[in-house]
C-alpha positions as CSV (number, residue, x, y, z in Angstrom):
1,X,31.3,-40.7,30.5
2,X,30.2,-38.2,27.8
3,X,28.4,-38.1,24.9
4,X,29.1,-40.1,22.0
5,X,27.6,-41.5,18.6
6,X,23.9,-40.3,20.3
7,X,24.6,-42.1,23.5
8,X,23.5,-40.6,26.6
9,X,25.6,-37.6,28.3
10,X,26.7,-37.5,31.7
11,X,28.3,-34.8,33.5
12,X,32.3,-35.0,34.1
13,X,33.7,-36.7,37.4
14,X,35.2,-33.1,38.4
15,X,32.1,-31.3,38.2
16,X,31.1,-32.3,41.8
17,X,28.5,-34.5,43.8
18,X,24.8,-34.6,43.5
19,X,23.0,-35.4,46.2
20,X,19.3,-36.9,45.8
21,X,16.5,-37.2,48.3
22,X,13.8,-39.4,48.1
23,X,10.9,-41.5,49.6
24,X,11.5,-45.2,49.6
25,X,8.2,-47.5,49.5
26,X,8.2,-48.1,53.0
27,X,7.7,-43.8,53.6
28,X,10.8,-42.9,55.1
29,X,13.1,-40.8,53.4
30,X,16.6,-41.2,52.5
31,X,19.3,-39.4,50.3
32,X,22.1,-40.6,48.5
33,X,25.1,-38.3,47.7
34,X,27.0,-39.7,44.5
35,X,29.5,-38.1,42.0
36,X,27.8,-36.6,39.5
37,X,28.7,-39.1,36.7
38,X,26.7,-41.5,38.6
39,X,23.2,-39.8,38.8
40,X,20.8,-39.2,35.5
41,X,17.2,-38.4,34.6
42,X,16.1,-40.6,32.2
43,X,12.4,-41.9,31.4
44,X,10.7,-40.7,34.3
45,X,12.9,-41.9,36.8
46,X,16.4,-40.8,38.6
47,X,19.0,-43.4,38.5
48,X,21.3,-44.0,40.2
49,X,24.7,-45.8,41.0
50,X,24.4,-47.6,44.4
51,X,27.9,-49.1,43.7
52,X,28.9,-53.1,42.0
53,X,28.0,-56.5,42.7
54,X,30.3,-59.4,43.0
55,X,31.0,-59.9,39.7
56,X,31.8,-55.8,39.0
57,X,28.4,-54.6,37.6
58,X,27.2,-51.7,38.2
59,X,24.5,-51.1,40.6
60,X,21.8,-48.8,39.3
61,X,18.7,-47.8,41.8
62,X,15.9,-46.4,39.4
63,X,13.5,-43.9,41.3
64,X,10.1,-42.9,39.8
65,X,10.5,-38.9,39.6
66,X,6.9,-38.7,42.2
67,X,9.2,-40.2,44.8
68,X,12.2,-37.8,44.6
69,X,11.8,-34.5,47.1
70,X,14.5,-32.9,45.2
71,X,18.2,-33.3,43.6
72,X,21.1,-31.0,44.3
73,X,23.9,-31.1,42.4
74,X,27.6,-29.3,43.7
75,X,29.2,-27.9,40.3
76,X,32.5,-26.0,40.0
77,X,32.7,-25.4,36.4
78,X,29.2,-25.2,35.2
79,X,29.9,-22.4,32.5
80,X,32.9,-24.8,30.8
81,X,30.4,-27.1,30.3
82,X,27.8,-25.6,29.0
83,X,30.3,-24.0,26.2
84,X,31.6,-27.2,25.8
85,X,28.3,-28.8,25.2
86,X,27.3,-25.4,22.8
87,X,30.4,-26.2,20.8
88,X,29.7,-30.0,20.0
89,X,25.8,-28.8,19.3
90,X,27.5,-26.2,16.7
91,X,29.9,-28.9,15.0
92,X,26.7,-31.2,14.5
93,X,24.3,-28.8,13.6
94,X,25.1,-26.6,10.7
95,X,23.5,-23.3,12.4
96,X,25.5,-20.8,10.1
97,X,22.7,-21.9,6.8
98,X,20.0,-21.7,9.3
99,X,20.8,-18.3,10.7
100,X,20.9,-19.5,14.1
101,X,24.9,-18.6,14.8
């Protein structure tokens, strides 16, 4: 899932598993260890994908960011895609008139 027409990017399927650790309401702790594709931070919360119901939905947990200990994400080509996310923020974005390139 990546960017498109201002929708929200996610990180590439190959780029490893994040794994998230956080407090559940009854206190104990748990962690979650997803493909990256299926964890964002969005509005204050982490979501993310516990999986589908019966009728093939997708599954989201939101967790308020206070709850979450801390997220760890396994990349293995971090550097490709920050270039790759530079290059689409150049095409967009005329930064040559601004003097930014």
């Amino acid at each position: 899932m990546s960017e498109s027409n201002g929708d929200l990017d996610m990180p590439d399927p190959e780029l490893g598993k994040a794994t998230i650790v956080f407090e559940r309401p009854d206190g104990e702790t748990e962690h979650a260890t997803v493909d990256n594709e299926y964890i964002i931070y969005f509005q204050d919360h982490w979501q993310v994908k516990y999986g589908e119901d019966d009728e093939g939905n997708d599954v989201v947990r939101r967790i308020p960011k206070e709850r979450v200990h801390y997220v760890e994400r396994s990349v293995e080509e971090f550097q490709d895609r920050i270039d790759a996310l530079l290059d689409r923020a150049k095409d967009r974005f005329d930064f040559e008139s601004l003097g930014l390139d």
